[in-house]
C-alpha positions as CSV (number, residue, x, y, z in Angstrom):
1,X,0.0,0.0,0.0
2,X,3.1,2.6,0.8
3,X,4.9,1.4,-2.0
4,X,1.7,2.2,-4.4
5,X,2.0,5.8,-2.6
6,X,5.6,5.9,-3.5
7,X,5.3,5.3,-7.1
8,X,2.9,7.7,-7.7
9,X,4.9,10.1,-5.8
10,X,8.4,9.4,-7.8
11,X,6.3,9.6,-10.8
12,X,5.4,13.8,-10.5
13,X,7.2,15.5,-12.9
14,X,10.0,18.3,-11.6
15,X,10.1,21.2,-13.9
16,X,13.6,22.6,-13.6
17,X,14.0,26.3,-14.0
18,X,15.7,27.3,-17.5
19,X,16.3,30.2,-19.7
20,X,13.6,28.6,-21.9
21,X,11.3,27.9,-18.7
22,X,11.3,31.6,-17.3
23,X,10.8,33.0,-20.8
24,X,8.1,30.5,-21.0
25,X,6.6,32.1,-17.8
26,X,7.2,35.5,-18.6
27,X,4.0,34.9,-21.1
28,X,1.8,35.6,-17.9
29,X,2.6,39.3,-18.2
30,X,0.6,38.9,-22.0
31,X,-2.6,38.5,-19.1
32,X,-1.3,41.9,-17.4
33,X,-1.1,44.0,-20.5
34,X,-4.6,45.0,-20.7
35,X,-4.2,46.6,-17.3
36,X,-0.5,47.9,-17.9
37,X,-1.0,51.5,-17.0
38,X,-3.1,50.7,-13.7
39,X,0.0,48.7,-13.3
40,X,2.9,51.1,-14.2
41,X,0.7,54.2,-12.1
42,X,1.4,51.9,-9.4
43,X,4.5,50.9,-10.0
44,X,5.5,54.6,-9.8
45,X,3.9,54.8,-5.9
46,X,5.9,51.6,-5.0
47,X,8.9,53.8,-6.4
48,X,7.4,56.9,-4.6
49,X,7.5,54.8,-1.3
50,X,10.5,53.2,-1.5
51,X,12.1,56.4,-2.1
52,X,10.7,58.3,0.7
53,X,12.2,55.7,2.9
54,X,15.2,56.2,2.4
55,X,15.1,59.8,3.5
56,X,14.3,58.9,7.0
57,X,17.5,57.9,8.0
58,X,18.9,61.4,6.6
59,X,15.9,63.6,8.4
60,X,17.0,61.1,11.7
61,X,20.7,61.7,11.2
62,X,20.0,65.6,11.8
63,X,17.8,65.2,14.3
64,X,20.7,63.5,16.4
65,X,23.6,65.9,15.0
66,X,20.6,68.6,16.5
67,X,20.9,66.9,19.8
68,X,24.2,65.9,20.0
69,X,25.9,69.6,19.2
70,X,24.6,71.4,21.4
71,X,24.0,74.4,18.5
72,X,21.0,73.9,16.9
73,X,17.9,75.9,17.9
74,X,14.4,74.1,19.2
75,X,13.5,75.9,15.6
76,X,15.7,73.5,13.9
77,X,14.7,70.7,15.7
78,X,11.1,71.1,15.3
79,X,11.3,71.5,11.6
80,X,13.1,68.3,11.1
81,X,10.6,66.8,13.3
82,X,7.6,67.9,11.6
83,X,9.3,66.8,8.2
84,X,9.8,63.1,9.5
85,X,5.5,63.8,10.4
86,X,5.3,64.6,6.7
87,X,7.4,61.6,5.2
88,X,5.3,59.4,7.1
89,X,2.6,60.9,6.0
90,X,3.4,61.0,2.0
91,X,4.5,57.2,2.8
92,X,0.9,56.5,3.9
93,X,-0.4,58.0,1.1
94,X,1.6,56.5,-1.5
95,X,1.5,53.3,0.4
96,X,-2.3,52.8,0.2
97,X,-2.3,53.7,-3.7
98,X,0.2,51.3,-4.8
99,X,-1.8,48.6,-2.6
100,X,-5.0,49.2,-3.9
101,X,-3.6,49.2,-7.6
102,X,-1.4,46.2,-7.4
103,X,-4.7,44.4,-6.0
104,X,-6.8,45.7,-8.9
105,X,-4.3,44.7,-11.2
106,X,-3.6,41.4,-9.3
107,X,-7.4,40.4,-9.2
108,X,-8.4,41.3,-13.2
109,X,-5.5,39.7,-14.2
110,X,-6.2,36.2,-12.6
111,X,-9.5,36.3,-13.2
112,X,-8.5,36.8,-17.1
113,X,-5.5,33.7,-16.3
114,X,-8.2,31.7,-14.4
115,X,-10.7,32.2,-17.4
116,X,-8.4,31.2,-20.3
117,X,-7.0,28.2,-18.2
118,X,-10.5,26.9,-18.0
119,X,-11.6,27.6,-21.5
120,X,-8.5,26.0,-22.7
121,X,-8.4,23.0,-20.8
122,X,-11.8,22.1,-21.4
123,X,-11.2,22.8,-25.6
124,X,-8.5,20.1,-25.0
125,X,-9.3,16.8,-26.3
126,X,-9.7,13.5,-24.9
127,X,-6.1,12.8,-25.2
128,X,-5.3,14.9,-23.0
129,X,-7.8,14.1,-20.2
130,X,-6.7,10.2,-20.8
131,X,-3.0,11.4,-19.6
132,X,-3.6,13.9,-16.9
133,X,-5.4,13.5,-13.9
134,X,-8.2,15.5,-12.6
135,X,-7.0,16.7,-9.7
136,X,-3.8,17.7,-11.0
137,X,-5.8,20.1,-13.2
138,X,-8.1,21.3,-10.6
139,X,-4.4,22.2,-8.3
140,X,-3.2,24.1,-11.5
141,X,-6.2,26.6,-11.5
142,X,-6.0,26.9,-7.7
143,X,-3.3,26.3,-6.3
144,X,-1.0,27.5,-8.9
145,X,-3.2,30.7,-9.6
146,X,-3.5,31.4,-5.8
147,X,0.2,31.2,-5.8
148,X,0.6,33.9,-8.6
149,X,-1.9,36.0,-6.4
150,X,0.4,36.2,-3.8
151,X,3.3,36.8,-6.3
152,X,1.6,39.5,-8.0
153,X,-0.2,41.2,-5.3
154,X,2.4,41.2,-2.5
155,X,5.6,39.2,-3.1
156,X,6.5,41.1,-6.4
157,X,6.0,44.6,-5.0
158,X,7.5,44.1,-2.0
159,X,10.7,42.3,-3.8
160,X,11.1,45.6,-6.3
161,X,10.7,47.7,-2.8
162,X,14.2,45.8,-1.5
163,X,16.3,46.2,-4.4
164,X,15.2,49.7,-4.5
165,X,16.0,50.4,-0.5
166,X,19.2,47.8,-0.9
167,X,20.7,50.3,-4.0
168,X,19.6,53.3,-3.3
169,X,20.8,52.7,0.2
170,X,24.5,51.8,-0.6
171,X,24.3,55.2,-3.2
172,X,23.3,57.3,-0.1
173,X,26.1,55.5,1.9
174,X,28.9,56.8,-0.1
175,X,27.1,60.4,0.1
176,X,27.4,60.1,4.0
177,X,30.9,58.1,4.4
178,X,32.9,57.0,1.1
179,X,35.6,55.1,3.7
180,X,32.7,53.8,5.9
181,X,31.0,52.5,2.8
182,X,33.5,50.7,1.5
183,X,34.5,49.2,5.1
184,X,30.8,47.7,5.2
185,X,30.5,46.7,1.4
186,X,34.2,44.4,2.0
187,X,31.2,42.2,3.9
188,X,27.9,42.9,1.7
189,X,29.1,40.7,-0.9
190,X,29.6,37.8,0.4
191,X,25.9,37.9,2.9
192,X,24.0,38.6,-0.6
193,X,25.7,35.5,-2.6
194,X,25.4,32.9,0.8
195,X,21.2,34.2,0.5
196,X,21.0,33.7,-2.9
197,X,22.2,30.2,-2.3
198,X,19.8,29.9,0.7
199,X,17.2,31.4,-1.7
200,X,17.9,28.7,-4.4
201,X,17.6,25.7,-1.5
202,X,14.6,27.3,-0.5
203,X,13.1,26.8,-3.7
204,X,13.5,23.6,-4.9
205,X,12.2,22.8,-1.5
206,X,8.8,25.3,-2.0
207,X,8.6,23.5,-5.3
208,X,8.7,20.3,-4.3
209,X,6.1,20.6,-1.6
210,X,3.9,22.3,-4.3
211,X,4.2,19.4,-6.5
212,X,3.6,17.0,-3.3
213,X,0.2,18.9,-2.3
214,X,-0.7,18.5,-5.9
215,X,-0.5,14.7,-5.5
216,X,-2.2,14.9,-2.7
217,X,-5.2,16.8,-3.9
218,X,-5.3,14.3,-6.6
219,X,-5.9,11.5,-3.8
220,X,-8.7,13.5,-2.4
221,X,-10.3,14.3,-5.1
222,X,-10.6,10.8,-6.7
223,X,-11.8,9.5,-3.4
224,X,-14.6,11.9,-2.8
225,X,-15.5,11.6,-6.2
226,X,-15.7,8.1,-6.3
227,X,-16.8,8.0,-2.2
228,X,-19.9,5.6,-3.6
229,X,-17.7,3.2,-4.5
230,X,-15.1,3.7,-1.7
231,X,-18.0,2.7,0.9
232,X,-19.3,0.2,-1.1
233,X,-15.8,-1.3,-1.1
234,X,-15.3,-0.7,2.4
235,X,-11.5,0.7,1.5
236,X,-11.9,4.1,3.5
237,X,-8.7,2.5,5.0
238,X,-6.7,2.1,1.5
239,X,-7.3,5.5,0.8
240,X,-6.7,6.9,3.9
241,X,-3.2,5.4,3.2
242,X,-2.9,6.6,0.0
243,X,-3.5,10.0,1.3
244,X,-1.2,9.5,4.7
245,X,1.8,8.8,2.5
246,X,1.2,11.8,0.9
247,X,0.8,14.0,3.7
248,X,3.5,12.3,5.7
249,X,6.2,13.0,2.5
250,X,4.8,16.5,2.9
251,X,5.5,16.8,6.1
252,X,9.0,15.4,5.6
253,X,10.1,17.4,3.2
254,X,8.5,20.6,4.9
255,X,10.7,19.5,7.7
256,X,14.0,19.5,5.7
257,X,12.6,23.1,4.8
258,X,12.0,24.6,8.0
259,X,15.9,23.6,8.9
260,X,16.7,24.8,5.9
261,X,14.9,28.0,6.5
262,X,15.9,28.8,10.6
263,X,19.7,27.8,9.0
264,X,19.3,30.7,6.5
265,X,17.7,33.1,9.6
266,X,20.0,32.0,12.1
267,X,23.2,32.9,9.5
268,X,21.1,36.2,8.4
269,X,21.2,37.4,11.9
270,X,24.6,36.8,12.7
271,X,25.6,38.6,9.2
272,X,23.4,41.5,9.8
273,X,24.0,41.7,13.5
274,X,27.9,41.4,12.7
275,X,28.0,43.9,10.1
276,X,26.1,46.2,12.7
277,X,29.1,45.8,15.0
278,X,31.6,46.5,12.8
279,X,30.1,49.4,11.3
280,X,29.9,50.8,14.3
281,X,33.4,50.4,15.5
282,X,34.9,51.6,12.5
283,X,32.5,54.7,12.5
284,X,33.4,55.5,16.2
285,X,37.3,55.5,14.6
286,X,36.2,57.6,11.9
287,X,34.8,59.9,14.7
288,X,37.6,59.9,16.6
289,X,39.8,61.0,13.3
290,X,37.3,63.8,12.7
291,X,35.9,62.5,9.2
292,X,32.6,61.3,10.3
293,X,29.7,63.3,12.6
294,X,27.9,62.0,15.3
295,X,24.9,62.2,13.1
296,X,26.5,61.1,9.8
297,X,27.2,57.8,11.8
298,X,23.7,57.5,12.8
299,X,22.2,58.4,9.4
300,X,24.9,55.6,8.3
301,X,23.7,52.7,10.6
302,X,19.7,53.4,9.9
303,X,21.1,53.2,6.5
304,X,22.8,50.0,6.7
305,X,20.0,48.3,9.1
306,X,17.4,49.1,6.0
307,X,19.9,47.7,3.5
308,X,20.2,44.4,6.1
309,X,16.4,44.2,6.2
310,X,16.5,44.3,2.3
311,X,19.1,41.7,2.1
312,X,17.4,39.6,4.8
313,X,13.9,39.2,2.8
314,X,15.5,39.5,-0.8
315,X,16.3,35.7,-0.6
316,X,12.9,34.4,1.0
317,X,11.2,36.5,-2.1
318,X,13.9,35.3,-4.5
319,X,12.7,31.9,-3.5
320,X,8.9,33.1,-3.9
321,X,9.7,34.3,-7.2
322,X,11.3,31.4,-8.1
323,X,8.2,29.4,-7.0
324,X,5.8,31.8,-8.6
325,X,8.2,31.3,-12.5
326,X,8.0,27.6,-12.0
327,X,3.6,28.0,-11.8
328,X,3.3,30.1,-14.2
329,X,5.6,28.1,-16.4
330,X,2.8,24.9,-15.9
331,X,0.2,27.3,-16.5
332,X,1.8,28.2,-19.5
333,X,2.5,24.2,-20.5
334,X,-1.3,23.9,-20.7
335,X,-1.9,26.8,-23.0
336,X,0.7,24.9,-25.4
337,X,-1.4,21.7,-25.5
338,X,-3.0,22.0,-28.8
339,X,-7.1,22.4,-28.3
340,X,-9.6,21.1,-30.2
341,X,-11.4,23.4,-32.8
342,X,-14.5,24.0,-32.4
343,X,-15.8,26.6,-34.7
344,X,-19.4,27.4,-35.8
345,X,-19.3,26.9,-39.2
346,X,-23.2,26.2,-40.6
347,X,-22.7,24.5,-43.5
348,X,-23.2,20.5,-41.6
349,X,-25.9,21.8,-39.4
350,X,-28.6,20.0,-41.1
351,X,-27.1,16.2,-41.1
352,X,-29.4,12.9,-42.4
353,X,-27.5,10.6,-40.5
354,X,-26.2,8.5,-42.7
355,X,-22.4,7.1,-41.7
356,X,-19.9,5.2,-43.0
357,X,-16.7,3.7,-42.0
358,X,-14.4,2.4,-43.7
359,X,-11.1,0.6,-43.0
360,X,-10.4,2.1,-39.7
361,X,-7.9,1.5,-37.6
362,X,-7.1,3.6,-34.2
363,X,-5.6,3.3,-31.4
364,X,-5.0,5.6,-28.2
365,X,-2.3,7.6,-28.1
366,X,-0.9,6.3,-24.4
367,X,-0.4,2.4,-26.1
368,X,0.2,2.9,-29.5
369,X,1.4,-0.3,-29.6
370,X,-2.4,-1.7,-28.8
371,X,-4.6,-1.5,-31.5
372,X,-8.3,-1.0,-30.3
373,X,-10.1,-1.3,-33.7
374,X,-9.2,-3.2,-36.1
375,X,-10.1,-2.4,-40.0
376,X,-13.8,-1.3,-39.3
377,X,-16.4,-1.2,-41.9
378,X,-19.7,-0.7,-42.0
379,X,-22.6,1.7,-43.2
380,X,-25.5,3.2,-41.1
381,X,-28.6,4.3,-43.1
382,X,-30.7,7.2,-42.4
383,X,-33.5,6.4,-39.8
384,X,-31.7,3.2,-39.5
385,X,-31.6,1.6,-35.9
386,X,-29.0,-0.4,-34.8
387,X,-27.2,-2.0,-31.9
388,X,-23.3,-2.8,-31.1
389,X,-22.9,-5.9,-29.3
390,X,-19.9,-7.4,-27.9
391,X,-17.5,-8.2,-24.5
392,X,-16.1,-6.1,-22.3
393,X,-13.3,-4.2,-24.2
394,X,-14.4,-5.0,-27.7
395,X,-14.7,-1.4,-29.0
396,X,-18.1,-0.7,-28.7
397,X,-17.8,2.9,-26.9
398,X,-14.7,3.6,-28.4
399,X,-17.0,3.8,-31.6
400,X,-18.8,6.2,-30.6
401,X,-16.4,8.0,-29.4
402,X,-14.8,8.1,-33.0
403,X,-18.3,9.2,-34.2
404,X,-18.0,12.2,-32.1
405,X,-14.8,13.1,-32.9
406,X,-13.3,12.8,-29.5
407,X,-10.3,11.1,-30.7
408,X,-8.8,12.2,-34.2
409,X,-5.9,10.6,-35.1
410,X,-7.6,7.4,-36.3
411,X,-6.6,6.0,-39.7
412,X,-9.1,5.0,-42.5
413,X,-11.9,7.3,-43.6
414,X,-15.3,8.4,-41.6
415,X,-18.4,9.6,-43.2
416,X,-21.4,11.1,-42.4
417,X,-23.6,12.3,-45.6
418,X,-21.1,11.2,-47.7
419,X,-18.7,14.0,-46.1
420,X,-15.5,13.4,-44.7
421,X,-15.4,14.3,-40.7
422,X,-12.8,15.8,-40.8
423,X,-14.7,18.5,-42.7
424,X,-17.2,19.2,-40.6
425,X,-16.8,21.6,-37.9
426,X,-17.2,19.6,-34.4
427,X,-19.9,21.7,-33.0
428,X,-22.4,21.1,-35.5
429,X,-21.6,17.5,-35.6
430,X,-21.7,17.2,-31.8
431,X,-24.7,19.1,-31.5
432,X,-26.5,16.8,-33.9
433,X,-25.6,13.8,-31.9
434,X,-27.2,13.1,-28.0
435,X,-26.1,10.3,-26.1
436,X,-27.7,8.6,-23.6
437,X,-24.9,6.7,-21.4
438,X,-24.7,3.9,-19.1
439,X,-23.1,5.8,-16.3
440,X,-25.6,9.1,-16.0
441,X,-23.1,12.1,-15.1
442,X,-25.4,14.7,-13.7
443,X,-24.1,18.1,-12.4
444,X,-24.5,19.7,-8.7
445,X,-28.1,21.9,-10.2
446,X,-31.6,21.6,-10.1
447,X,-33.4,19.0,-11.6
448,X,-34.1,21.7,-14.1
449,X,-31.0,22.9,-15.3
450,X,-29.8,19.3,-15.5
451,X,-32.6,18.5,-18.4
452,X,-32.3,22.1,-20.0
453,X,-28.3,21.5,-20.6
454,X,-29.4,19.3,-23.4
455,X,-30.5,22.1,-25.2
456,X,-29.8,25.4,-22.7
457,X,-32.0,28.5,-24.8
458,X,-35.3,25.5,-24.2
459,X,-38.3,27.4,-22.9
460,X,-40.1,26.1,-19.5
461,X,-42.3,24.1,-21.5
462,X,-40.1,22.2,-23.8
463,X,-38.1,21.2,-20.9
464,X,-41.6,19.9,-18.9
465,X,-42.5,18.2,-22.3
466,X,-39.4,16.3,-22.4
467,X,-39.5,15.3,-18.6
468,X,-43.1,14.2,-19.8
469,X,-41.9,11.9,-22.5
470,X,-39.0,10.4,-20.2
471,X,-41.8,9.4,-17.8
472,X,-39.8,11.8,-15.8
473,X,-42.7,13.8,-14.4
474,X,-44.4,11.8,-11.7
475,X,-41.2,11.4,-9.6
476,X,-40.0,15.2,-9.9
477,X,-43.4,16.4,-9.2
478,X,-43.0,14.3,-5.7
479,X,-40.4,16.4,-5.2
480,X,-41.9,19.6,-2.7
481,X,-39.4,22.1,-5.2
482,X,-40.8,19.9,-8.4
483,X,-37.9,20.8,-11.3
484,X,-36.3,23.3,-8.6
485,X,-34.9,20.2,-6.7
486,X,-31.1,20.2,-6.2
487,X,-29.6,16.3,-7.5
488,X,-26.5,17.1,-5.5
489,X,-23.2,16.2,-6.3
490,X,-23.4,14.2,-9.6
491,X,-26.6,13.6,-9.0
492,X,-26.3,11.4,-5.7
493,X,-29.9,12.8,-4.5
494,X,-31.5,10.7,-6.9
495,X,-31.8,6.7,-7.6
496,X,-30.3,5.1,-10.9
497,X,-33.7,5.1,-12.6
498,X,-34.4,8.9,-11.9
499,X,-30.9,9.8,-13.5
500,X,-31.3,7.8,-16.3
501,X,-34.8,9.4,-17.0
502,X,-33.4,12.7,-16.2
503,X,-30.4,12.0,-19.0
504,X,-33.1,10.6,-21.5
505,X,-35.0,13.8,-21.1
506,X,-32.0,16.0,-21.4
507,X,-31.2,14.0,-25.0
508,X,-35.1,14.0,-26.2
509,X,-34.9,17.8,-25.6
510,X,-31.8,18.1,-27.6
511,X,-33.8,16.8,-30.5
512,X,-30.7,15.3,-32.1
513,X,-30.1,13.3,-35.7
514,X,-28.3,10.6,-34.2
515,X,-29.3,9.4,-30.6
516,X,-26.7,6.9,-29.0
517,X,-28.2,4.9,-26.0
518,X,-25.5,3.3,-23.9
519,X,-27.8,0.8,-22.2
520,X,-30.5,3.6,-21.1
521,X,-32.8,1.5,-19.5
522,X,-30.6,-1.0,-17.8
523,X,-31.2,1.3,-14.5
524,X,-34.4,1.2,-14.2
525,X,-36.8,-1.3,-13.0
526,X,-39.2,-3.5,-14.7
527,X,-42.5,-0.9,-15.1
528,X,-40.4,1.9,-15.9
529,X,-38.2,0.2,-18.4
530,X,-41.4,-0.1,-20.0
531,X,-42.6,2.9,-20.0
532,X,-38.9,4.3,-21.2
533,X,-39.0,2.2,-23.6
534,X,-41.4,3.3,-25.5
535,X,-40.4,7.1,-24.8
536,X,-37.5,5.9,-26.6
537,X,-39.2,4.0,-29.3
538,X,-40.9,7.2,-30.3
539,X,-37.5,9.2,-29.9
540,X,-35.9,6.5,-32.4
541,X,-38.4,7.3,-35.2
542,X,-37.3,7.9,-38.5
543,X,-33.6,8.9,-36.3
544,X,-30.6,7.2,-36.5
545,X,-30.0,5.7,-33.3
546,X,-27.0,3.5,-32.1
547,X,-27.7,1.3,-29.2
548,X,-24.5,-0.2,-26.9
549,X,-26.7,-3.4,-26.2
550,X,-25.3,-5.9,-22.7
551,X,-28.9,-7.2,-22.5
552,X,-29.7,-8.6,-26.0
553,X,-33.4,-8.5,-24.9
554,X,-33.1,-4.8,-25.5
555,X,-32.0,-4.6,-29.3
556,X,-34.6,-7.7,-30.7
557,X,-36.5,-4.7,-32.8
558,X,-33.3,-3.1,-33.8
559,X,-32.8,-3.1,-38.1
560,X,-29.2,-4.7,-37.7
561,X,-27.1,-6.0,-35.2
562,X,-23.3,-5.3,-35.4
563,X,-20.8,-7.5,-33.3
564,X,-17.6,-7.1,-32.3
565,X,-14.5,-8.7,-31.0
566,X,-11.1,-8.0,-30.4
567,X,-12.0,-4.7,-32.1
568,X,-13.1,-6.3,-34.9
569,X,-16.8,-6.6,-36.5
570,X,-17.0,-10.2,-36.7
571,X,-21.1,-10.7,-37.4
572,X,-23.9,-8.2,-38.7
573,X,-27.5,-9.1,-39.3
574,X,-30.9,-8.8,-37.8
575,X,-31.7,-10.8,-33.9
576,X,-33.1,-13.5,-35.7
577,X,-30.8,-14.0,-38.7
578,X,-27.7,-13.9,-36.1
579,X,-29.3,-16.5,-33.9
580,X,-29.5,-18.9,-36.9
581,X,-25.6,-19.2,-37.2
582,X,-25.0,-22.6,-34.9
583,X,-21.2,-21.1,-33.8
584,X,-21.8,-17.6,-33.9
585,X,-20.6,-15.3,-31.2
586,X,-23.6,-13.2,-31.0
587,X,-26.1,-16.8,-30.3
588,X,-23.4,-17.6,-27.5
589,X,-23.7,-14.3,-26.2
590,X,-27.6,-15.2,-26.2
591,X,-27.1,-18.6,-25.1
592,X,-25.1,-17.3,-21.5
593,X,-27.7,-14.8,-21.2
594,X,-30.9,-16.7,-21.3
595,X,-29.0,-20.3,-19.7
C-alpha cells in the first residue's frame, strides 16, 4: 500500500528552472497588459515609497547631530521633526495607492488567467484528459493561480521595494561616508551571494512541496468523487493510506525546509548583526579621526539596518519568485497543448445521419502499440436503428467515441452524408448527436437545469414536455421544489432510474439526428423500463439511433445488429438472422444470457 503511494509520488514530474522555462513564464505578463498603466501608475507609488524611505535615515541623522551639538535651535529641531511627520505621512499615502492598484491589477489579471485556463483545458481533447489527472488540473487553477496571487499582489511589490531600498541605500552610503561604505561593502558581498544560495535551496524545497500537495489533492479528489464506490468497497482504509503517505512525505520534506529555513535566519542574523558591530566600530574611529559626525554615523547605521532588512527578505522573495516562474511556467505548459477546434461553421448543421466507416484502424495515443479497432467497416442508413454488441473491451464505446470526434488521429476514412469528418466543424456534428450513457453524469443543479443543458435557450415548456416523454414527471413532481430540486453532487440525490430518465429527457430535448443509448434502460426497474422504452421507441423514429446493447433483450427490434470482438466486427445481421448461425458469437452471447 506505501509502495503504491511511493510510485505515484516518484512519478510527479520536476520542472527545472531554465532560460527557456522563465521566458516560457514570462508569457503571464501577456494577461497583465490590458491593465499595464493601472500597473505602471502603481509601480511609480511603490517607487514613490520606497524612495521616501530612504530619506528617514537622513531627516534622523539631523535630528541626532541637533541633539548631540549642542548648537541647533528648538527651531531647527522642530522642523526636522515635523518633516519626518510629513514623510510618514506622504509614505501612507503613496503606500495605500500602490496597494490598492497592485490588487486591482492582481485580481483582473487572474480572473483573465483563471478564465483562459478553463476555456483551454476544457477545448482540450480527450487525449489529453486520458494522460492527466483530474486533480492535477483542478491544483493548476487553484493552487498555482493562488500562488501567482500572492506573487503579483504582495511578493512582487515588496521584492522591487528591497532592491530599491538595498541600491539606493549603498548610493546614499557613499554620500554620507565614502571610507565607511566601502568598510561595510568588503562584507555585503559575500551575505548577498550565501542568501542567494539559501534562496535557491529554498526553492526547490517550495517547489517540491507544491508538487507533493498537488499529488495529494489528486488522492482526495478521486476518493470523494468516487466516495460511492469507496463505501461500497469498504477501503476508506486504502485511501486513507494513499493519502497519509502523501501528507507524511509533505511533512518530511516541509521538515527538511524549515531547517533549511531557521539555517538561513540563524546565519542572516549573525551577518546583519555582525556587520552592525563592525560598522559601528569603524565609524566611532572615523569619529575619533574627525571624518565622520555623530549624526552622519547615525544616518549611516539606519542606513545599513534598512539595506540588512533588504538583504534579509530579498532571498525568502527570490525563492517566492522562483516558485511563482516555476507556476506560471505549468500554466503556460497547458496553454501549449493543442485544443480542439471547435468553430461554428453552418454549413453541416442539417445532417441525415447517414455514416460510413471504412477501413479504420485507431488506437490511443498512451499504447500505441495496442490497437483497439481493427479495419472497421460498416454503413448506417438514415433512420436506420442499430445495436453494437460485444465483451467487455471489444470497442463498442470507443465507436462512438470516433463518431464524435473525441479522438482524431484514427486512420481509415469516416463519413457522415457522404462528407469526410474531418470537414465538418465539431460543433455542429456534436450538437447533432445526443447520447444517452450507461453511467448518468449529472451536475450539482436543479433538476431543471440538468434536463435544460441538453439544449440550454429550451423554454419552460419544452423542458416539462421532455421530462413528460422520459416518464420523468411523476417522480419530480414528488419532489416539494418539483424541477427546482437540487440532485446534488453528480446527482447522488436521486436513484439510478431517476438519473437515467433525467439523462433521456436532457437527449429528447436536444432533439438530435443521431441518438446513441449506452444501455439507457438498464437502471431502471421493470414498469419503468417499460414505459422508457417506448419514450424511446418514439425518440428513435425515423432517427438514426445506435444502441450499446449488454442485455440482447433490448435490441430484438433493432434493423441490424453489429458485433464485435477483439476490435473487430466479426457478425452483422438482424436478432433472428444472427441467432441462426450454430457457432456464432452473438447466439453464444444469447445462449449465456438466457441459460
Amino acid at each position: 500500500m506505501a509502495s503504491f503511494g511511493r510510485k505515484r509520488n516518484q512519478s510527479t514530474e520536476k520542472i527545472k528552472l531554465t532560460k527557456e522555462g522563465v521566458r516560457k513564464a514570462m508569457r503571464i505578463f501577456q494577461f497583465i497588459l490590458p491593465h499595464k498603466w493601472t500597473f505602471l501608475v502603481g509601480l511609480v507609488f511603490l517607487l514613490l515609497s520606497s524612495s521616501v524611505s530612504l530619506i528617514f535615515p537622513k531627516l534622523m541623522g539631523n535630528l541626532i547631530q541637533e541633539a548631540t551639538t549642542g548648537t541647533g535651535a528648538f527651531t531647527n529641531i522642530n522642523s526636522i521633526a515635523l518633516g519626518l511627520l510629513l514623510l510618514f505621512a506622504f509614505q501612507s499615502v503613496f503606500s495605500y495607492f500602490r496597494v490598492v492598484l497592485f490588487v486591482k491589477v492582481t485580481q483582473k489579471t487572474l480572473a483573465s488567467i483563471r478564465k483562459a485556463i478553463f476555456t483551454h483545458i476544457i477545448h482540450l481533447p480527450m487525449n489529453y484528459f486520458n494522460t492527466h489527472r483530474v486533480g492535477e488540473l483542478n491544483s493548476r487553477i487553484s493552487a498555482d493561480v493562488a500562488l501567482l496571487q500572492e506573487t503579483l499582489t504582495t511578493t512582487s511589490a515588496e521584492f522591487i521595494r528591497q532592491i530599491v531600498i538595498l541600491f539606493g541605500g549603498v548610493v546614499m552610503l557613499f554620500f554620507v561616508s565614502p571610507k565607511l561604505s566601502l568598510f561595510m561593502l568588503a562584507v555585503l558581498p559575500v551575505i548577498i551571494l550565501l542568501a542567494v544560495f539559501y534562496g535557491k535551496k529554498l526553492k526547490s524545497y517550495s517547489k517540491n512541496i507544491q508538487e507533493k500537495i498537488a499529488s495529494s489533492n489528486a488522492v482526495v479528489e478521486e476518493a470523494f468523487s468516487g466516495i460511492a464506490n469507496v463505501k461500497a468497497f469498504t477501503n476508506e482504509w486504502f485511501e486513507m493510506n494513499r493519502y497519509t503517505v502523501d501528507v507524511d512525505n509533505i511533512e518530511a520534506i516541509s521538515i527538511k525546509g524549515g531547517k533549511l529555513k531557521g539555517a538561513f535566519i540563524s546565519f542572516i542574523v549573525f551577518g546583519v548583526f555582525g556587520a552592525i558591530v563592525g560598522v559601528v566600530w569603524y565609524g566611532v574611529r572615523l569619529i575619533k579621526t574627525g571624518d565622520l559626525t555623530v549624526g552622519g554615523l547615525s544616518e549611516f547605521l539606519l542606513l545599513t539596518i534598512f539595506i540588512a532588512a533588504s538583504i534579509g527578505s530579498i532571498g525568502n522573495l527570490y525563492a517566492q519568485v522562483q516558485n511563482a516562474i516555476g507556476a506560471s511556467e505549468k500554466l503556460m505548459d497547458i496553454l501549449d497543448e493543442k485544443p480542439e477546434v471547435i468553430k461554428i461553421d453552418g454549413r453541416y448543421d442539417n445532417l441525415e445521419g447517414k455514416i460510413v466507416f471504412s477501413s479504420v484502424n485507431f488506437a490511443y495515443e498512451t499504447r500505441p502499440d495496442f490497437p483497439v479497432l481493427k479495419d472497421i467497416n460498416f454503413s448506417i442508413e438514415k433512420g436506420e436503428q442499430i445495436a453494437l454488441v460485444g465483451g467487455s473491451g471489444a470497442g463498442k464505446s470507443t465507436l462512438i467515441s470516433l463518431m464524435m470526434q473525441l479522438y482524431d488521429n484514427a486512420e481509415g476514412l469516416i463519413e457522415f452524408d457522404g462528407k469526410d469528418v474531418k470537414e465538418i466543424d465539431l460543433f455542429s456534428l456534436r450538437n447533432q448527436i445526443a447520447i444517452v450513457p450507461q453511467e448518468v453524469m449529472l451536475f450539482a443543479a436543479s433538476i431543471y437545469e440538468n434536463i435544460a443543458y441538453g439544449k440550454p435557450n429550451a423554454t419552460k415548456e419544452e423542458v416539462e414536455s421532455a421530462a413528460k416523454k422520459a416518464y420523468a414527471m411523476e417522480f419530480i413532481q414528488s419532489f416539494p421544489e418539483g424541477f427546482e430540486t437540487l440532485v446534488g453532487d453528480r446527482g447522488i440525490q436521486l436513484s439510478g432510474g431517476q438519473r437515467q430518465r433525467i439523462a433521456i429527457a436532457r437527449a429528447i430535448l436536444k432533439d438530435p439526428k443521431i441518438l446513441i443509448l449506452d444501455e439507457a434502460t438498464s437502471a431502471l426497474d421493470s414498469e419503468s423500463e417499460m414505459y422508457v422504452q417506448r419514450a424511446l421507441e418514439g425518440l428513435m423514429n425515423n432517427r438514426t439511433s445506435i444502441i450499446i446493447a449488454h442485455r440482447l433483450s433490448t435490441i430484438k427490434k433493432v434493423d441490424r445488429i453489429f458485433v464485435l470482438e477483439d476490435g473487430r466486427i466479426v457478425e452483422t445481421g438482424s436478432h433472428a438472422e444472427l441467432l441462426e448461425q450454430e457457432k456464432g458469437v452473438y447466439r453464444n452471447l444469447n445462449k449465456l444470457q438466457y441459460s
